[in-house]
C-alpha positions as CSV (number, residue, x, y, z in Angstrom):
1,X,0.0,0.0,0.0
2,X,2.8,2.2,0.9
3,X,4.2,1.5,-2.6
4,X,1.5,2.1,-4.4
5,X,1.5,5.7,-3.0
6,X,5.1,6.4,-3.4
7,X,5.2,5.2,-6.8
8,X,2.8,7.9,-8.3
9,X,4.6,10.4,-6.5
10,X,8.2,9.5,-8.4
11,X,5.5,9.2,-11.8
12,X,5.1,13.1,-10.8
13,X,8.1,14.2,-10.1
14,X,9.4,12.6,-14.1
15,X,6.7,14.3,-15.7
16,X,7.8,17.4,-14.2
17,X,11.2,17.1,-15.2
18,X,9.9,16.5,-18.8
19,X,7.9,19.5,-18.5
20,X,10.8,21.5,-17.6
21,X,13.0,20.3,-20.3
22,X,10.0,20.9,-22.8
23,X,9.9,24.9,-21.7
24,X,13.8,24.9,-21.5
25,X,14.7,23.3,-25.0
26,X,11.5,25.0,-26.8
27,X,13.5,28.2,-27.9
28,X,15.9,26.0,-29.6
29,X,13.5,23.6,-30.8
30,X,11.5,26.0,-32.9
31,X,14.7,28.1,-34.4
32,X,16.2,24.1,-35.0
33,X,13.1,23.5,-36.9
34,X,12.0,26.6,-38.9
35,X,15.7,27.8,-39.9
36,X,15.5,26.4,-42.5
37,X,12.1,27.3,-43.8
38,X,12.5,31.0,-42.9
39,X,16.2,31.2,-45.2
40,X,14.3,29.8,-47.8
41,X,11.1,31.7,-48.0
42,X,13.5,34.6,-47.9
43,X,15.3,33.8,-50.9
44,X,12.0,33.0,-52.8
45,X,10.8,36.6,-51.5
46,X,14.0,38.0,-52.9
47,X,13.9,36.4,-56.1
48,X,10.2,36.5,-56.6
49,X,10.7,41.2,-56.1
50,X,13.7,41.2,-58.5
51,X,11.4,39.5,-61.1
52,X,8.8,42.1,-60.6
53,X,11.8,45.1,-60.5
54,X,12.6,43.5,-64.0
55,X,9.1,43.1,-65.7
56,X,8.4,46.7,-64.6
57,X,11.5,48.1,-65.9
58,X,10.9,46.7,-69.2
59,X,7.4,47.7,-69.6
60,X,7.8,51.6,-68.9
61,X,11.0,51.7,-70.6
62,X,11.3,49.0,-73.6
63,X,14.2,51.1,-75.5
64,X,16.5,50.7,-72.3
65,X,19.4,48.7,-73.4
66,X,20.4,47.7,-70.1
67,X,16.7,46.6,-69.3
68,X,16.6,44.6,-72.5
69,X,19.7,42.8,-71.4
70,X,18.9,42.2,-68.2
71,X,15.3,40.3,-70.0
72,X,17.8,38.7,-72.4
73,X,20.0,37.6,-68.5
74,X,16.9,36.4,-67.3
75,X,16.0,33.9,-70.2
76,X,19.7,32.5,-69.5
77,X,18.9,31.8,-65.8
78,X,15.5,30.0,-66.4
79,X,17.7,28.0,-68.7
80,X,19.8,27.5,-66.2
81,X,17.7,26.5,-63.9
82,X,15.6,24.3,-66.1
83,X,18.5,22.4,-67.2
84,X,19.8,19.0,-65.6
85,X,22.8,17.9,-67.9
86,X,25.3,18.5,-65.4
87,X,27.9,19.6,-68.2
88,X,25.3,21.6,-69.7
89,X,24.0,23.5,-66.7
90,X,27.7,24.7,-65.8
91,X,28.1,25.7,-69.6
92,X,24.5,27.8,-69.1
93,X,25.8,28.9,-65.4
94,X,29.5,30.3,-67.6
95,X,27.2,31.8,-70.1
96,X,24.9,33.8,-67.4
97,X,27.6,34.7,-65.2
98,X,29.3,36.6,-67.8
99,X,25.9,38.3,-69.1
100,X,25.3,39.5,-65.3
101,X,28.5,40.4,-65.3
102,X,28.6,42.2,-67.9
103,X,25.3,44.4,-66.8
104,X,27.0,45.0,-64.0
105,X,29.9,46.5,-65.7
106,X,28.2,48.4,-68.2
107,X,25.6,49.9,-66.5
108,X,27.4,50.2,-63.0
109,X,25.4,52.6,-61.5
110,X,21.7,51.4,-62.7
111,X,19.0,49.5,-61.3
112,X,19.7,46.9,-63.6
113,X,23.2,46.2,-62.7
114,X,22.0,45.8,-59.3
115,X,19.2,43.1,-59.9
116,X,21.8,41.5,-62.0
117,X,24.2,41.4,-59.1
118,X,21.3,40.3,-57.3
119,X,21.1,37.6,-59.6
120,X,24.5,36.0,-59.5
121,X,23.9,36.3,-56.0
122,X,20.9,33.9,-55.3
123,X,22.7,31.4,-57.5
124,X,25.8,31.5,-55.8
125,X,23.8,30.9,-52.6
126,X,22.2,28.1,-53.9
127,X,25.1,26.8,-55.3
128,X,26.2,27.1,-51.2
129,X,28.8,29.8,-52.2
130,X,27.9,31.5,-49.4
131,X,30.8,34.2,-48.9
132,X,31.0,34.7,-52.1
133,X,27.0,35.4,-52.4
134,X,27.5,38.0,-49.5
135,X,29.7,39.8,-51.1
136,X,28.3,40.0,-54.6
137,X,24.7,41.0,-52.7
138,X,26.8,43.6,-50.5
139,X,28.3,45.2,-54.1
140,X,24.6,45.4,-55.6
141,X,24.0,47.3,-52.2
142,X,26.8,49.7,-52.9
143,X,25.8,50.4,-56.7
144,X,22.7,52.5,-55.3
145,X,22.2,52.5,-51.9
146,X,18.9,54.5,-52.4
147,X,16.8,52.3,-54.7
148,X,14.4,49.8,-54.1
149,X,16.8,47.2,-54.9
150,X,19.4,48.2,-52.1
151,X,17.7,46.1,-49.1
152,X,16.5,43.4,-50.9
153,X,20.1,42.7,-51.8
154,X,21.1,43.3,-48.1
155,X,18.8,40.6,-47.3
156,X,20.4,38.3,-49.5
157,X,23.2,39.6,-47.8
158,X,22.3,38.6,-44.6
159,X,20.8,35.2,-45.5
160,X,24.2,34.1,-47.1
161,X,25.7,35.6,-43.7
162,X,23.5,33.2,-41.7
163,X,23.4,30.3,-44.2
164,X,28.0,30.7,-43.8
165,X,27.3,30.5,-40.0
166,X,28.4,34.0,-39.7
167,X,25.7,34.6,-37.1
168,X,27.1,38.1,-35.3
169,X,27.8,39.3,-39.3
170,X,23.7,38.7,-40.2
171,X,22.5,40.5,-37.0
172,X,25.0,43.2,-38.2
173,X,23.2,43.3,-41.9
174,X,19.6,42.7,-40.6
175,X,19.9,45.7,-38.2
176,X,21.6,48.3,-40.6
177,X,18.7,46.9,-43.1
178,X,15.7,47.2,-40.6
179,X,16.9,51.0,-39.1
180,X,17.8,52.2,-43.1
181,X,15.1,50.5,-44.9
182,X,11.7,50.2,-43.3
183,X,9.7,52.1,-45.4
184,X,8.7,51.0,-48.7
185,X,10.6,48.1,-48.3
186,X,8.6,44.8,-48.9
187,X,11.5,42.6,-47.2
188,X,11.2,44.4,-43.6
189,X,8.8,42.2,-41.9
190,X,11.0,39.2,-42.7
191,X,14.3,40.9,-41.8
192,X,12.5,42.0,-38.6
193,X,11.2,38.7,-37.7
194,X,14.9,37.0,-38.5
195,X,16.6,40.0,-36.5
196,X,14.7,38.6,-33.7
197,X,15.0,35.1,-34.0
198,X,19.2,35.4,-34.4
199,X,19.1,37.6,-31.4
200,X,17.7,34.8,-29.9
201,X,20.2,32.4,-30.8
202,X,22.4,34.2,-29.1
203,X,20.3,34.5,-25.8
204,X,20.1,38.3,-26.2
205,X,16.2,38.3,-25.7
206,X,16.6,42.1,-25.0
207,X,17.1,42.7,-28.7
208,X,15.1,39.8,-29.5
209,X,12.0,41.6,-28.1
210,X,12.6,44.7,-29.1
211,X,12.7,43.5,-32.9
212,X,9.4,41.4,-32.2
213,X,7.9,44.6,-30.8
214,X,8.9,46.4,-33.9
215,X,7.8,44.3,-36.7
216,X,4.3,43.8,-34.7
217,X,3.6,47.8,-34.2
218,X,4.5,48.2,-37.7
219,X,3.9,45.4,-39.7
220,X,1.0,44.0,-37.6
221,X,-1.1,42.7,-40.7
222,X,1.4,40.9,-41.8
223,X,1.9,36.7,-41.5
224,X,5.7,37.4,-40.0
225,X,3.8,40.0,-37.2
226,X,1.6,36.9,-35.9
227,X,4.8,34.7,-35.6
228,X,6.4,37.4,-34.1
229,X,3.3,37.9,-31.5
230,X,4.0,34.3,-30.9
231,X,7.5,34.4,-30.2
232,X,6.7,37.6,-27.7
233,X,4.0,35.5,-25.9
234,X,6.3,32.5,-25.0
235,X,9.2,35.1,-24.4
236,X,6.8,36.7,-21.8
237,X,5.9,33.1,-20.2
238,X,9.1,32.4,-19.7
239,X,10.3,35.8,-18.0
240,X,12.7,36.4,-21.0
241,X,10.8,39.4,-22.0
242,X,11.7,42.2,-19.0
């Protein structure tokens, strides 16, 4: 009899534990599991803009040489990314590298040599060339720092950063990106929402909070907003949100 009430008591005290470990693991449970994901919806954001930068540019100004070659770049990359000839898909990688490139060198200072820098860059961070697609997104930044293609490169930028393991080097690019480009800017929300969940991996919930807090008040419509409400909410359960 006296065993039979000890034993539920030790039953108790086990589920506890797991409880505990549950709450303690679940911040790095739910960055472990949605890393991933999150890089990757960036890149298709970032690809899926410079696509629309590149249809608009052509359709108000179809005499633009640079936009016409930039169309002519684009063709080259869906081949590119259509084809599965190993030998053939480097020779088509050669053959859009130096078209981008050449955009780039041409028209240095345009719109288009940034998308096409832009470009090269998403490929090399498929390709896992991840330095090398941090520092071709960071020259498309540099090109024109004030047009619309400046922090969607940056956000490449970052996401070649993180994807490199360069985690203090992100938060560095996601910052400058959410204090210079907020406005008008259709990557914020998502370079909010990472900005708080590298802060996080790092434990500095502070900074964490304060970049949930921000995407929320002014992006509060938006889908990263409510995963940025839930990331406040279990902050706030666990005291990590003072």
């Amino acid at each position: 009899m006296n065993q039979q009430q000890v034993q539920p008591k030790k039953d108790s005290t086990a589920a506890g534990q797991t409880e505990k470990k549950t709450f303690a693991d679940k911040l790095a449970e739910f960055i472990a599991a949605n890393r991933m994901l999150l890089i990757g919806i960036g890149i298709g954001i970032l690809v899926a803009i410079a696509a629309i930068g590149i249809y608009t540019a052509v359709s108000e100004n179809t005499a633009s040489a640079s936009s016409r070659a930039m169309e002519l770049a684009e063709q080259k990359l869906e081949a590119w990314s259509n084809e599965t000839d190993e030998q053939k898909k480097a020779d088509a990688e050669k053959a859009l590298f130096e078209s981008l490139d050449e955009i780039a060198k041409k028209w240095p200072r345009t719109i288009a040599a940034q998308r096409a820098l832009i470009r090269k860059a998403a490929v090399l961070n498929q390709k896992k060339e991840y330095a090398e697609a941090e520092k071709i997104a960071l020259d498309a930044v540099s090109r024109n720092k004030n047009s619309y293609a400046a922090p969607i490169a940056l956000e490449l930028a970052a996401i070649s950063a993180e994807e490199a393991g360069s985690i203090d080097t992100a938060i560095e690019h996601y910052t400058k990106l959410t204090k210079e480009y907020l406005k008008d800017n259709p990557v914020a929300p998502h370079a909010l929402f990472n900005l708080g969940r590298l802060q996080e991996s790092k434990a500095d919930y502070k900074a964490a909070v304060e970049a949930y807090k921000k995407l929320v008040s002014d992006f509060g419509t938006s889908e990263w907003a409510l995963l940025g409400k839930n990331r406040l909410i279990w902050l706030t359960s666990q005291g990590l949100a003072e």
